[in-house]
C-alpha positions in Angstrom: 63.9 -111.4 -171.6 66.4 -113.4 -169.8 69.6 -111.4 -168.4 72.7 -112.5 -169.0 76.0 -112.0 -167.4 78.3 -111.3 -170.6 79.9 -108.3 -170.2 80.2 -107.1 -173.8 76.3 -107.9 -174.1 75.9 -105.9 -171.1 77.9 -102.6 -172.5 76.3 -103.2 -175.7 72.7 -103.0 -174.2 71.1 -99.6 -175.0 72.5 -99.5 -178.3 70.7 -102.9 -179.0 67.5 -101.9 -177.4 67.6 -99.1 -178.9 67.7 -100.1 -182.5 65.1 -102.9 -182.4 62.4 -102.2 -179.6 60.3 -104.6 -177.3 58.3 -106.3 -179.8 61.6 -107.1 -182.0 63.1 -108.7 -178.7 60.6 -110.6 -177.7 60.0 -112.6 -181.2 63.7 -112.9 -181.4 63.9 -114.6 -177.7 61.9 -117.3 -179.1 64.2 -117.8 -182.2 67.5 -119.4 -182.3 69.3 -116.0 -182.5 68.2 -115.3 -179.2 69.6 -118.4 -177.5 72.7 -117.2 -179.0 72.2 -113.4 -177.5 70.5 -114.7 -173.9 71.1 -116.8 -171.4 66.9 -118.7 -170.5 66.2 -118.5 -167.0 63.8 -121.3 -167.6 64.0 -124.4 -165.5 64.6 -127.7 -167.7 61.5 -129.4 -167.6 61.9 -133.5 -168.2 58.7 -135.1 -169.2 56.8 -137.2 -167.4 58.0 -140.2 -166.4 54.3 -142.3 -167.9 55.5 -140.6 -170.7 56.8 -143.0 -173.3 53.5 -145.3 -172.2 51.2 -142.7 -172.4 48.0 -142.1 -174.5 49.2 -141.3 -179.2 50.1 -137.8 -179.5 46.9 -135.4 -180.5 46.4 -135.1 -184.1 48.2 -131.4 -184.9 47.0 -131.0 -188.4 43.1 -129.3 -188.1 42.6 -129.7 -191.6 42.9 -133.2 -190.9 40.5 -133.1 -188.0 38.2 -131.2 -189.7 37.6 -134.0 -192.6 37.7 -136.7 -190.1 34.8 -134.8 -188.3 32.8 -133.7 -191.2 33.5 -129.8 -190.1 33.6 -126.6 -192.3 34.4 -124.1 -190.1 37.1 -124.1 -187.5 37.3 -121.0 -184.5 40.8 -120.9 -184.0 41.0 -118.6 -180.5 44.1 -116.6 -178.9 42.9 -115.9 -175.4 44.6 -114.9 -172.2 41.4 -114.6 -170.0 38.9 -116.8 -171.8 37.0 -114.0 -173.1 38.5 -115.2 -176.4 37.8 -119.0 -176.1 34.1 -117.9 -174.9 33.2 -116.1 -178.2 34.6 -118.4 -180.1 32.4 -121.0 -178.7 29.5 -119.3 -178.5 30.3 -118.7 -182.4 30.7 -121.9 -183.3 27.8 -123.0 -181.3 25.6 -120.7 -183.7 27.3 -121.2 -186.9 26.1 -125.2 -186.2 22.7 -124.4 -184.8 21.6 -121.5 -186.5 23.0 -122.0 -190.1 23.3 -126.0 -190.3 27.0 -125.9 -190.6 29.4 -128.4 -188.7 32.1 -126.4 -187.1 34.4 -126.6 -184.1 36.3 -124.2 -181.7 39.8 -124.6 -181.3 42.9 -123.5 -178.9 45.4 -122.1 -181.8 48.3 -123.6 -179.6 46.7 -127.1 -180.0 47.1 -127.4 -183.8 50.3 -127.0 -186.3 49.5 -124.1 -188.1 51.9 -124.4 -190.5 48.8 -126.8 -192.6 47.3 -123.3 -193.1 48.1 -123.9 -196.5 46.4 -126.7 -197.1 42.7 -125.7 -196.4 40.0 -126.7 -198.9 38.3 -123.4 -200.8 34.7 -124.3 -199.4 35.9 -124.1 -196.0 36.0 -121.2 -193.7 38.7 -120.3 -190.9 38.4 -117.8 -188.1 40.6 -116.0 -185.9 39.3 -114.4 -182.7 42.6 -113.2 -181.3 43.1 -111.4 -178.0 46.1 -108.5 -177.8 48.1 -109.1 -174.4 50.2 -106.2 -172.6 52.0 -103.7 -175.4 50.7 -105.1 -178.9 52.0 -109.1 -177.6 50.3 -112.2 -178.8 47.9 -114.4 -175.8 50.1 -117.4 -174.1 48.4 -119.8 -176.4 48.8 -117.8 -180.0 52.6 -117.2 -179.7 53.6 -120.2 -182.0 51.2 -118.8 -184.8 52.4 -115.3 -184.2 55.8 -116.4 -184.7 55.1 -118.4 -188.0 53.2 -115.6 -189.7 55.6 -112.9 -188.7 58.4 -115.2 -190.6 59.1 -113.0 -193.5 58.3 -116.4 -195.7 57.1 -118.3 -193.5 57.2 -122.4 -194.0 53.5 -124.0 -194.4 53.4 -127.5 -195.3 53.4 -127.7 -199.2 54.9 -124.2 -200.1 53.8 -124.4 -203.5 53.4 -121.1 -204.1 55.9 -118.9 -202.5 53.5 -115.9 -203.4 50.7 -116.9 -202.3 51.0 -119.9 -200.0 47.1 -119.3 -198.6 45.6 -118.6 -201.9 42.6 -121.0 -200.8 41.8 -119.9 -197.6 38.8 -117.8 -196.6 38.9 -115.8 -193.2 36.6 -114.1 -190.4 38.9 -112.2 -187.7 37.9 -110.8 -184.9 40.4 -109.3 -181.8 39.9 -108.5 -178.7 41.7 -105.4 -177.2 41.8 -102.2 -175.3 41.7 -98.2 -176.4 43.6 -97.2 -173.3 46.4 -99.3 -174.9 49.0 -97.7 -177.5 49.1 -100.8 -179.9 45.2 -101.7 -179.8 44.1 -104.7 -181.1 47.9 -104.7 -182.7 47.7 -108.9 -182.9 44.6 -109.1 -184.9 45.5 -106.0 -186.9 48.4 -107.6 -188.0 47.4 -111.3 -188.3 44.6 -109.7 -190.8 47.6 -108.3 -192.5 49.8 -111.0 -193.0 47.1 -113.5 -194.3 46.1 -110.8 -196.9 49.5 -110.5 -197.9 49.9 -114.4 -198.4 46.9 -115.1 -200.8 44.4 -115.5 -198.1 40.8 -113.5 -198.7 38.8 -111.8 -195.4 35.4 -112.1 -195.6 33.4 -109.5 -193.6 35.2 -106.5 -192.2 37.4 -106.8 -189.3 36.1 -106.6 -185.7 37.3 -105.0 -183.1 36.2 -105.3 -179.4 37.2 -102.5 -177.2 37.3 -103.5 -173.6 37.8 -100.0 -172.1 34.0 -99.4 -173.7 31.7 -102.4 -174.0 33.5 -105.3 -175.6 30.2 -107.5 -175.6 28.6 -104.4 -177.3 30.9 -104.0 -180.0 31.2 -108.7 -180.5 27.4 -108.4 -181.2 27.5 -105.2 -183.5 30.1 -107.0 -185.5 27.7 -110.2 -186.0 24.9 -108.1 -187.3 27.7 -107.6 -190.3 29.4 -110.6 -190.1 26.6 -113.0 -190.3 25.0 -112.2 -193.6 28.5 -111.9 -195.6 29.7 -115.7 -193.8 26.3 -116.6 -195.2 26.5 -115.4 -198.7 30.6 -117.0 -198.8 29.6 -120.4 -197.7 26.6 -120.7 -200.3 23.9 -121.0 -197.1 20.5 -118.6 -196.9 20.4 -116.8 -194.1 17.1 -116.1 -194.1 15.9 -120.0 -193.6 18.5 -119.9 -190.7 17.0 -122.5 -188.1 14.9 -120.7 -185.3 13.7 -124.2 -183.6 14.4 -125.6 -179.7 18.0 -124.7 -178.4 20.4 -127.5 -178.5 22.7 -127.9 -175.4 25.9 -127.9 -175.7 26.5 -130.2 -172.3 25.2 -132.8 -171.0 24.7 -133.2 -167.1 24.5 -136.2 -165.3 23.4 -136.5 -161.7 25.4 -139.3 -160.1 24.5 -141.4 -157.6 27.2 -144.1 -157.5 31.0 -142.4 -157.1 34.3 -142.7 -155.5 34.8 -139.8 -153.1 38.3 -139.7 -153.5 37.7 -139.0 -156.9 35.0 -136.7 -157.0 37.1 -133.2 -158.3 35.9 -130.3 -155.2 37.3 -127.2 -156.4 41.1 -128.7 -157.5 41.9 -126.6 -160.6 43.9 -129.4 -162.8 43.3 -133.3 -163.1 45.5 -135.1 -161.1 48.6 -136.5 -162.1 49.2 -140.4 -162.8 51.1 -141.8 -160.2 54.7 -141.8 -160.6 54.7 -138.3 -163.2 56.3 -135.7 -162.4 54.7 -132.6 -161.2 55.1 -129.0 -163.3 53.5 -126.1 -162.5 52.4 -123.9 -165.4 49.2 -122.0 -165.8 47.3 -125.2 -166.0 48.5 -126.9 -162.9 49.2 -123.3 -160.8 51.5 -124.1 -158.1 49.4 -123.6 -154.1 52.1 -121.4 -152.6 52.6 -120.3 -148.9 51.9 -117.2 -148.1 52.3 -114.6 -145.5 50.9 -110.6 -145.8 50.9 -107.2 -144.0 48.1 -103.9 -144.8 50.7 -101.4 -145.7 48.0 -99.0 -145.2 48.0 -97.0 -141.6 44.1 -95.4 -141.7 41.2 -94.9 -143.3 38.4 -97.6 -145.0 40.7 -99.2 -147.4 43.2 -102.0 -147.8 46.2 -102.5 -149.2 48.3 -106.5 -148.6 52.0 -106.7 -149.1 51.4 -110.2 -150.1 54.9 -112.6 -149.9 54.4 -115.7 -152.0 56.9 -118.9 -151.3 57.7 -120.4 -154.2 60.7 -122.6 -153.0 58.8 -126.1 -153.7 57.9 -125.7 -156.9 59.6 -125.2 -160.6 58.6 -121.8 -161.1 60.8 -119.1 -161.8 60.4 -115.1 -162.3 62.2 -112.4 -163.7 61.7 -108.7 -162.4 58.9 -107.0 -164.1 56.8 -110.1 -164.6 53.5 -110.9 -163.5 52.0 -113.6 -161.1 48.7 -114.9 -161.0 46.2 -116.0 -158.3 43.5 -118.3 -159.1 40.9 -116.6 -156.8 37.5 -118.3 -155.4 34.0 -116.7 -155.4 32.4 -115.6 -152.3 29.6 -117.6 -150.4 27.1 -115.0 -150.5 27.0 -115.1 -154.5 27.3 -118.7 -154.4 24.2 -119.0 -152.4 22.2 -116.2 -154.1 22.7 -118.2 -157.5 22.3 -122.1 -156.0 18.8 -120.0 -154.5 17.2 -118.6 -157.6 18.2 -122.2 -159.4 16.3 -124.0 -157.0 19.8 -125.8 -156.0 20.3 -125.0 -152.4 19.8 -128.2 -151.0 21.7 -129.9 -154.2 25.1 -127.5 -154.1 26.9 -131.1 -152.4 25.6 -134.0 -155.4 28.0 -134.7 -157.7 27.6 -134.8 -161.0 29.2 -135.1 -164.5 29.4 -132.2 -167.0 30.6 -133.1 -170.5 30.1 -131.8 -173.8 27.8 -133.2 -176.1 29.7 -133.1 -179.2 31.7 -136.4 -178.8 34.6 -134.4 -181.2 34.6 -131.1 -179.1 38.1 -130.0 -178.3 37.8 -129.9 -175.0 35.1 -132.6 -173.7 35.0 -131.2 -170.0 35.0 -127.5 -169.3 36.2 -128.1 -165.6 37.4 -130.9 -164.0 34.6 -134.1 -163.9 32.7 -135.3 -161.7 32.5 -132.4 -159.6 29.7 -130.9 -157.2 27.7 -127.7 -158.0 29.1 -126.1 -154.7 32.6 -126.5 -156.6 31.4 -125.3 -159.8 29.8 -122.0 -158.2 32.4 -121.5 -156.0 36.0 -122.7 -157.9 34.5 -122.9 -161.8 32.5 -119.8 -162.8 32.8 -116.9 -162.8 29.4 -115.9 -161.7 29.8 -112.6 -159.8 30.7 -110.8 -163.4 27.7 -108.9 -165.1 25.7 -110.9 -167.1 25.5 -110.5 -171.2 22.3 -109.4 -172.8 23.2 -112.7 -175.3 22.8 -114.8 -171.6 19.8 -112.7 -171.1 18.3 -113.3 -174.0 18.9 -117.2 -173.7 17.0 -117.2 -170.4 13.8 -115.9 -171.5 12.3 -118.8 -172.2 12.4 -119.9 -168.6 11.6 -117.5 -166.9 8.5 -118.0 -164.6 5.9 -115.3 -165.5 4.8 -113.6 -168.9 6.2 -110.0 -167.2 9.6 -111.5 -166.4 9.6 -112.5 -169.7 9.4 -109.3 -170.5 11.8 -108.0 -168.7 14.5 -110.0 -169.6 13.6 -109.3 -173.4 13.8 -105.4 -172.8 17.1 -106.2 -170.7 18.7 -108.5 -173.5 17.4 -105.9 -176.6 17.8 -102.5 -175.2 21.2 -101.6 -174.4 21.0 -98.5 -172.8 18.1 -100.7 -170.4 21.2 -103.1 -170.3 23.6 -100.7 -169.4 21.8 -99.0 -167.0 20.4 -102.0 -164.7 23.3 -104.7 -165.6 26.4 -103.4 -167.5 27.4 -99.9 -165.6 26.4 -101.4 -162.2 27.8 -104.9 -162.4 25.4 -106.8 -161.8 25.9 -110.3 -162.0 23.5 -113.5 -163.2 22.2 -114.1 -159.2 21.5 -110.5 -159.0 19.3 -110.2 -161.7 17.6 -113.4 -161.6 17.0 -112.3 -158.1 15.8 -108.8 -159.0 13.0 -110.6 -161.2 11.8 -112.4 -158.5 11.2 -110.1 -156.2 10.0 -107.4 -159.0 6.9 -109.7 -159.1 7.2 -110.6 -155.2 7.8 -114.2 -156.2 9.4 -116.4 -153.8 13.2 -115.8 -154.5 14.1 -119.4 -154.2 13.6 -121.6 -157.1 11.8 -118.9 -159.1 14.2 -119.8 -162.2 14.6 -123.7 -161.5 13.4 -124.2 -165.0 16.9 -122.9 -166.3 18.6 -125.9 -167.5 21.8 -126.2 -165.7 24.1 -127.2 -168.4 23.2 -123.8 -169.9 24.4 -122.1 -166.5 28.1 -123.4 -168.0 27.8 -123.4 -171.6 26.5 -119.0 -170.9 28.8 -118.4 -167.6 33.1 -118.1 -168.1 35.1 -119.6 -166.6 36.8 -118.4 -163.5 40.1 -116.8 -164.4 42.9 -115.8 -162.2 44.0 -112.4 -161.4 47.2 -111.2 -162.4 49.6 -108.9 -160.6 52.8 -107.0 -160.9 55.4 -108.2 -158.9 57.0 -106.2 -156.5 60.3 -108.2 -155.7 63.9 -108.6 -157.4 64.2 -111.7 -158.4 67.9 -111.4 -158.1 67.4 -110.3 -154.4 64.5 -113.1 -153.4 64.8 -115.8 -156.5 62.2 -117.9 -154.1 59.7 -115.1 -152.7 57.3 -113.2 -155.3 55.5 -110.2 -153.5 52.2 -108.6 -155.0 50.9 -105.3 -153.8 47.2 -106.0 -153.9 44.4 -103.0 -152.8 40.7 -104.4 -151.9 38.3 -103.5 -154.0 34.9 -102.2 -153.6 32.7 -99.9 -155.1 28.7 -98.6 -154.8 27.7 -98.2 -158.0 24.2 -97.2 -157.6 24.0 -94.0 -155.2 20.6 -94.0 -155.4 20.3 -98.0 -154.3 23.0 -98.1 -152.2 24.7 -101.7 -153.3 27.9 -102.9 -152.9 30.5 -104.3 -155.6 33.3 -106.4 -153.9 36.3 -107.2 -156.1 36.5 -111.3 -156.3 39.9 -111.9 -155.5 41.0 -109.0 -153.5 38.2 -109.7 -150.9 39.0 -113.4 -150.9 42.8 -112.2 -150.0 41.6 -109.9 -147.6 39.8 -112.6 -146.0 42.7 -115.1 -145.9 44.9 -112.2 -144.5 42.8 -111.6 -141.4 42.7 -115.4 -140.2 46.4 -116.0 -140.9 46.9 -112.6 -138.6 44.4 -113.1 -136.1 42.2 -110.1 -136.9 38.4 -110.3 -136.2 36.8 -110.8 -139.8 35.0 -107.4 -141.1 31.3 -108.2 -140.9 31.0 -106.2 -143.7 33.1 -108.0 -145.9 30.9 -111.3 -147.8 32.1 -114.5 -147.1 34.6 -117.1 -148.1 35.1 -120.5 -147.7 39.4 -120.2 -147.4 40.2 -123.7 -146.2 40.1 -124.4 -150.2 39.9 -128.0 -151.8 39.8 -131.0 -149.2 41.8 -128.1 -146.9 44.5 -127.6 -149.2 45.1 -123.7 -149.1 44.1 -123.1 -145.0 44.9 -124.6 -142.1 43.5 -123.0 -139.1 45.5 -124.6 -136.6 49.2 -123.7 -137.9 47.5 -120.4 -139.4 49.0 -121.5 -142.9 47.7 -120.7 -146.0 48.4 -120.8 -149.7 47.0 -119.6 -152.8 47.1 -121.1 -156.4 49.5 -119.4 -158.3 51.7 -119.2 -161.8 54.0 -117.0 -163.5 53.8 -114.9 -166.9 56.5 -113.7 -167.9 56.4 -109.6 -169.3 58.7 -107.2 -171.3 58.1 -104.3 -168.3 62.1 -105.2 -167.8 64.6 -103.0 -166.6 68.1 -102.6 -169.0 70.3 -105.1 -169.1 73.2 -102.3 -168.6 72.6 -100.9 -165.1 74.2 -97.5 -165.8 71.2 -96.8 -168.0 69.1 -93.9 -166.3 65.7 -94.7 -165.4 62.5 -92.8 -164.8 59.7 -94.9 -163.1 56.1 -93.4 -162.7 54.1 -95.6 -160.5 51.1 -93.4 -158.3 49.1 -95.7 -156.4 50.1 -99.4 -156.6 51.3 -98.7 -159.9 54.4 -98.6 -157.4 54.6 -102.5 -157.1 56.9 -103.4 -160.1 59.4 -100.3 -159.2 59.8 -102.0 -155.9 61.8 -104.6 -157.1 63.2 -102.1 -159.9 64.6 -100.1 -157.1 65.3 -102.6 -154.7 67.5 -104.5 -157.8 69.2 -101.8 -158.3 70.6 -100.9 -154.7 71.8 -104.5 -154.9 73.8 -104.0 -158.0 75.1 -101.1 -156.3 76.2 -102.9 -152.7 77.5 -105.5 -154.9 79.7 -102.7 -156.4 78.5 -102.4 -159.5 77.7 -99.0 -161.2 74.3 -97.9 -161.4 72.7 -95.1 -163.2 70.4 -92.4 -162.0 67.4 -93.9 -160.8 63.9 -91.6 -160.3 60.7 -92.6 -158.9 57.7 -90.5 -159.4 54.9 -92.1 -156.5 51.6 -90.7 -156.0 48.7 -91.1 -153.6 46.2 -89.5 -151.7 47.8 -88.8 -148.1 51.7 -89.3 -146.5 50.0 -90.5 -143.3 47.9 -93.1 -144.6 49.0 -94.6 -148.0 52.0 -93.9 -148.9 53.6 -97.4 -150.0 56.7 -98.3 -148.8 57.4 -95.5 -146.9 59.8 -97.4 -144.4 62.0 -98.4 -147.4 62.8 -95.6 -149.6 65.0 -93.9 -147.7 67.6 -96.9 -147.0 67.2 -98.0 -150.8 67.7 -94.4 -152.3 70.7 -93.5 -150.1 72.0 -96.7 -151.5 71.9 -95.9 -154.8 73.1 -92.7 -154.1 72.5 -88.6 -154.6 71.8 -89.1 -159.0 68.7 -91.0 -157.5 65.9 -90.5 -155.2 62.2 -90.3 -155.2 59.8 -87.9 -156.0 56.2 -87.4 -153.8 52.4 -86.4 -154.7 50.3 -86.1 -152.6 47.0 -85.4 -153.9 44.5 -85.0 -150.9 47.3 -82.3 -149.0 47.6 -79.3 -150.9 44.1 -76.9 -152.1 44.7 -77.8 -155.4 45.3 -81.5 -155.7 48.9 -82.7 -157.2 49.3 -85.7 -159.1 52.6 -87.2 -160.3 52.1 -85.5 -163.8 52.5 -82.4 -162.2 55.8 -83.5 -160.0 57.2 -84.8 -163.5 56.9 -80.9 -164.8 57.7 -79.7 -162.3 61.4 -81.3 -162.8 61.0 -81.4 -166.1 64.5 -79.8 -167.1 66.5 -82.9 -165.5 64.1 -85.7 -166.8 65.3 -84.4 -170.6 68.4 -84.2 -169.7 68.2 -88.1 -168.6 66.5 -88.7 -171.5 69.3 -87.3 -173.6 71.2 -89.3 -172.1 69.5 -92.3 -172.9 66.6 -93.0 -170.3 64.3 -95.6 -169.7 60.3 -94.4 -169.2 58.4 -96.7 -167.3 54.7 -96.0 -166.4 52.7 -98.4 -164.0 49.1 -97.9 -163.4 45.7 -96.4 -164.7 45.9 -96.9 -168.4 42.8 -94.0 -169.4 43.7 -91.4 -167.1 47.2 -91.3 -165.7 49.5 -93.1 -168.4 47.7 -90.6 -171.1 48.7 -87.2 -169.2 52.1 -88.9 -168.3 52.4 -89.3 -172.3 51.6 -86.2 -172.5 53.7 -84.5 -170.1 56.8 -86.4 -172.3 55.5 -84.9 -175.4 55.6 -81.2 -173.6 59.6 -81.8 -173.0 60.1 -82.4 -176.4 58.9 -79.1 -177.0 59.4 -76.9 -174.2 63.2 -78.5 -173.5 64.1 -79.9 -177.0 62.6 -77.1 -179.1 60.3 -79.6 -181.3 57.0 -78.6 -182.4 54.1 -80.4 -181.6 54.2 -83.3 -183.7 58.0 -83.9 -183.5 57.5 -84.1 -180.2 54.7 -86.8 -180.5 57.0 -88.3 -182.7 59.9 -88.5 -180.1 57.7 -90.6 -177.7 57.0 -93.3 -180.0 60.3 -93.3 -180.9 61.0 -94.2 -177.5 58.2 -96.6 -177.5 59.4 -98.4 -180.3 63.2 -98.7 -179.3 61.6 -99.8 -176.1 63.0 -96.8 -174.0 59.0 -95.9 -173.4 57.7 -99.2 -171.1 53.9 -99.4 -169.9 52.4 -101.8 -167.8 48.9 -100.4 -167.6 45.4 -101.2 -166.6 42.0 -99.7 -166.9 
């Protein structure tokens, strides 16, 4: 939400949040009211300057498109990650193939949504919607959100006020978390509202659960969902077409190019000359960075990451996010490029395109491009497989018992989830473990897998977002991250290490801009980044493609609001620049409530964040604030913050009586749960509520907003 400096907005702040909650705020900070109520902290953004001679506006109304194209079925997606966009593909792909019917997918923000209305009876619409942060609509879906929440919202005919979508039929799907207190909230409720405007589901509902097995759960939903789309649209599913697989891409091999035009890893098209330049989270911004390992012992990592924002249009707010585009590591890149048969063809350009000359999006990277870039900038080709890949690939594989293999792999899910899902093992791995089950030579023992199915079955590589760690009223210009390396052995019995993509690749850039001698036991990165853009190893400068996205993890707009922050680990990062906001309210003379930190970790001498600044910060803000220590690895029995929060649980209701703000950062299944729970013991052990009062009290304060997460899992 943007802050504003009004004082009778600011004295009026906890009554306001209190009466309408996060989700309330946020739709009405994209209304008019809001512009009325809040000053925008967003830049003006002028467009570009080609733009008056540019190319005719898209066409916005699908209906439209879909009659122009001869398409039934449209897969309208709301994705954040492109887990979203990948199923709705790979849906559309096998409603064309498989059942003979002409569909398309479809980025929701793309298309005015308002034409709804106006969709033919033998058509069919689906919504595969991902849920974002506390019940919040993806990047891309907001607009739709917004229209359907309307209480009458305005399609384009509104002929009947009761039942405006009276001819639309409807497959939804969503995409969510358990560990998450509104779970699957967006697709919940966009199921909801088209029922209650005429519209008619057909199927049940689906609903992934990425804490579990969110491929699991998208392919038990088809078994359902098939048969009833089948029977709606008048098509028998048992003559569905079982013939040769139809690609999706075409790939072209060029020998005749421009190298300056040849695209080697840059993550947007370039501009026209003469436009102006905007950074957004599809042209990320390559910022200057400098870092420091806050931690002081041990075998782990953990960069204080500052990121320089000066040069560009981006702006934050406290609380938000910030994402890095990360690049894969050279040992995965060969292993794949190996088992392909591509090792001595990672440099040729070529040209990927889809083959459907109407496809929304005609180039699922930038074109032409090399397969080095693709591997190593594209796809996202160290994340386990799917069975649905696995079970594309058998066809090419080399021998009758690989075959085999890969159709127990792609069938049996608890084979899957032994040897793939639960150990991460990625496409390379297990192409590679094939090979060498049947003591084939490794390289080229799958060069029968056509590439352009490598891209139509492999994501695309997404960045890795972040909670920032700076005040954006104390460093407007300088976003810090507080980033940990990850790496795990999954398998004890085959010892085999699991390196986290982007923390490894920061790691990496953080020893050569520091001078350190690289950890041989660390894989590989290429850092210098596109044509050299992100590394220079003279000056020791480097950058990393970045955007912002904004969040509702805010802090009051009235600081004289107590706060109680519980952040163990890096969960920490965001109530960095909470705390470090507020001691600058409070030097500029301003009055600032109680503020409490609760921070965890395993050991004082080795990981405790920001050790060097709480003191000066807390005797700032004075004695109503300080912060409060676990230490789990120094005491027999081990301590975590829950415990701490108990422990001074008599004060902590007496804040909240006083009007509180909760705010929990970190592990979503484990520690946000007992930290909910610890609340709910207040109520009843302080404020004399039985059990299910006291449940009730917390999502009270959850939906006044007075309860913030920003969790992970």
């Amino acid at each position: 939400m943007a802050r504003s400096s009004n004082h009778l907005l600011d004295s009026l702040d906890i009554i306001f949040l209190g009466t309408i909650g996060l989700g309330t705020i946020a739709w009405l900070a994209r209304h008019q009211i809001a512009e009325k109520l809040f000053k925008s902290n967003k830049p003006e953004i002028k467009p570009a300057d080609d733009a008056k001679t540019g190319p005719p506006k898209k066409e916005r109304n699908f209906v439209k498109v879909m009659q122009q194209q001869g398409r039934r079925v449209i897969f309208f997606y709301g994705s954040q990650t492109g887990t979203a966009e990948d199923y709705a593909s790979r849906l559309a792909k096998e409603c064309s193939q498989k059942y003979g019917i002409s569909s398309m997918a479809a980025d929701i923000e793309l298309y005015d949504m308002s034409y709804l209305d106006t969709v033919p009876e033998d058509f069919m619409v689906f919504f595969v919607m991902a849920t974002y942060g506390e019940g919040e609509p993806t990047d891309n879906a907001v607009d739709f959100w917004d229209l359907i929440s309307e209480e009458q919202p305005q399609f384009s005919e509104n002929e009947d006020e009761e039942a405006p979508l009276k001819n639309v039929r409807y497959v939804a799907f969503g995409l969510g978390n358990k560990t998450y207190e509104h779970y699957n909230e967006v697709i919940r409720n966009v199921d909801k509202r088209l029922t209650a405007m005429g519209a008619k589901r057909i199927g049940e509902r689906g609903e992934g659960d990425d804490d579990g097995s969110l491929e699991e759960d998208f392919l038990a939903w088809q078994e359902q969902m098939w048969p009833a789309f089948c029977e709606a649209m008048g098509v028998d599913e048992t003559s569905a077409a079982s013939g040769p697989r139809q690609a999706s891409f075409s790939v072209e091999e060029l020998t005749e190019f421009d190298k300056a035009k040849i695209y080697v890893g840059e993550l947007s098209e370039w501009l026209k000359e003469g436009a102006r330049v905007v950074y957004d989270a599809k042209r990320p911004y390559n910022a200057p960075i400098t870092s420091r390992d806050l931690f002081k012992g041990g075998d782990r990592h953990c960069l204080h990451m500052e990121i320089d924002i000066s040069d560009s249009n981006l702006t934050y707010q406290t609380g938000d996010h910030v994402a890095i585009w990360p690049t894969n590591n050279e040992v995965e890149i060969e292993r794949l490029a190996k088992v392909l048969g591509l090792s001595d063809k990672l440099d040729s350009v070529i040209r990927v395109q889809a083959v459907d000359a109407a496809a929304s999006k005609q180039f699922p990277f930038p074109v032409p491009t090399t397969y080095r870039a693709i591997f190593r900038h594209y796809l996202d080709i160290c994340a386990a497989v799917s069975r649905q890949t696995l079970m594309s690939l058998i066809e090419y594989a080399p021998t009758e018992k690989s075959k085999d293999i890969l159709r127990k792999l792609a069938t049996d899910k608890d084979e899957y989830r032994v040897r793939v899902g639960d150990v991460t093992r990625n496409l390379g791995e297990v192409l590679e473990m094939l090979a060498k089950s049947e003591s084939l030579d490794v390289d080229g023992s799958f060069s029968a897998v056509p590439f352009d199915l490598i891209v139509e079955s492999v994501s695309r590589l997404q960045p890795r977002y972040y909670s920032i760690s700076s005040s954006s009223k104390e460093s407007p210009k300088k976003i810090t991250v507080t980033v940990v390396t990850l790496q795990y052995t999954p398998e004890m019995s085959c010892p085999r290490t699991v390196y986290g993509v982007n923390t490894n690749y920061l790691w990496r850039l953080h020893e050569s801009i520091n001078g350190i001698e690289p950890d041989a036991s660390y894989p590989h990165y290429s850092i210098t980044g596109p044509r050299n853009c992100l590394y220079d190893d003279e000056s020791k400068v480097a950058r990393v493609p970045v955007h912002v996205r904004r969040s509702q993890f805010k802090l009051p707009r009235n600081p004289t609001v107590p706060i109680i922050m519980v952040g163990p680990g890096t969960g920490v990062a965001p109530f960095r620049g909470f705390v470090r906001e507020r001691a600058l309210q409070k030097e500029e003379g301003k009055p600032v409530g109680p503020t409490i930190l609760f921070f965890g970790c395993r050991n004082s001498a080795e990981d405790f964040l920001y050790e060097e600044e709480w003191p000066e910060l807390f005797e700032t803000l004075g004695e109503s604030s300080r912060i409060i220590t676990a230490f789990s690895r120094e005491t027999p029995q081990k301590v975590y913050v829950q415990h701490r929060l108990m422990e001074n649980g008599p004060e902590m209701w007496e804040l909240l009586e006083k009007g509180a703000y909760v705010y929990v950062c970190g592990d979503a299944k484990v520690m946000a749960r007992d930290v909910n729970q610890t609340f709910v013991r207040f109520g009843q052990e302080f404020g004399g509520l039985d059990e299910e009062k006291a449940q009730d009290f917390v999502k009270n304060l959850r939906t006044t907003g007075r309860y913030q997460e920003d969790v992970w899992s």
